[in-house]
N, C-alpha and C positions, 0 to 999 in steps of 0.2 A: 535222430536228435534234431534235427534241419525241418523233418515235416512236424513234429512237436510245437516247433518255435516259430513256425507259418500260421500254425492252425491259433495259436495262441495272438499271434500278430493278427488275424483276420477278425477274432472276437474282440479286441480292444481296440476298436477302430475307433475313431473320435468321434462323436456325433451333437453337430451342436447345439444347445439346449432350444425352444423355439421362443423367441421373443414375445414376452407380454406385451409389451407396446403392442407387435403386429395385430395380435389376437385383439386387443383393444380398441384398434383401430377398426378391424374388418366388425367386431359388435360396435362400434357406434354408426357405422355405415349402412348395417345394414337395419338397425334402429329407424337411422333416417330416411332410409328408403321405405321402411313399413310409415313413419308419422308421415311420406309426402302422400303414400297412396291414401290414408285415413283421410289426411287433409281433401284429396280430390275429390273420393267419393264423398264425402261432408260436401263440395261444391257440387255434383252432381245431384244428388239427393235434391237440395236447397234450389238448382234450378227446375227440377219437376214441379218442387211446389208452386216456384216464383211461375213456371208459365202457366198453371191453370189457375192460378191469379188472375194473371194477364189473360189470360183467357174468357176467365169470368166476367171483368170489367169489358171486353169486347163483345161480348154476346150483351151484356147488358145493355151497352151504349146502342149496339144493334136496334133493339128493343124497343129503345125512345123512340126511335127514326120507323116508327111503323106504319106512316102516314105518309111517309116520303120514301117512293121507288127505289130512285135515284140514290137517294145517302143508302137505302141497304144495301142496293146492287155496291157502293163504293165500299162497304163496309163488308159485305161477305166479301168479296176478293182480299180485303186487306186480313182476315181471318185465314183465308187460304193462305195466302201468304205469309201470314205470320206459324200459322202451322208447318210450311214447308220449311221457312228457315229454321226454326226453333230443331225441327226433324232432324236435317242434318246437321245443326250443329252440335245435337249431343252424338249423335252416328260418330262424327268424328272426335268426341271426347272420350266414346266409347272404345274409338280402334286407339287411341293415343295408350289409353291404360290397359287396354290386352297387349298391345305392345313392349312397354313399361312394365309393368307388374303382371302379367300371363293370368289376367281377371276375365274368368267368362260370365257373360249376361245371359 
């Protein structure tokens, strides 16, 4: 009778219901964490364009100066330059969101 009213005591254990709130909360979080990464990659994207832009109007101004040594040699360097920085700074917008969001390139 004793092991009856154990085995019956271990199936009506209490369990308590899970909160919608929590469940509503962990979906709007991780909503927001999907619009931040949309949002990044939308700024990644929008800088590829933005640097061969930039890129374009410096090769162009380049162009002008075709009669003067001097202004290209000053002008290709600032091209290298402007390549190197632009280089690394999406490298590291890149490792920022494989970090963040586990996005391979």
């Amino acid at each position: 009778m004793k092991t009856a009213a154990n085995q019956n005591q271990t199936k009506n254990i209490y369990e308590p219901p899970i909160q919608i709130s929590t469940i509503k909360f962990q979906i709007d979080q991780k909503a927001q964490q999907y619009i931040l990464m949309i949002n990044n990659l939308k700024i990644v994207f929008l800088m590829k364009k933005q640097r061969r832009k930039y890129f374009l109007n410096l090769i162009q101004t380049f162009l002008l100066f075709k009669n003067n040594l001097n202004h290209q040699i000053i002008f290709l360097f600032l091209i290298l330059w402007f390549l190197f920085l632009y280089k690394t700074l999406e490298q590291l917008i890149y490792q920022q969101l494989f970090k963040t969001y586990q996005i391979y390139f």
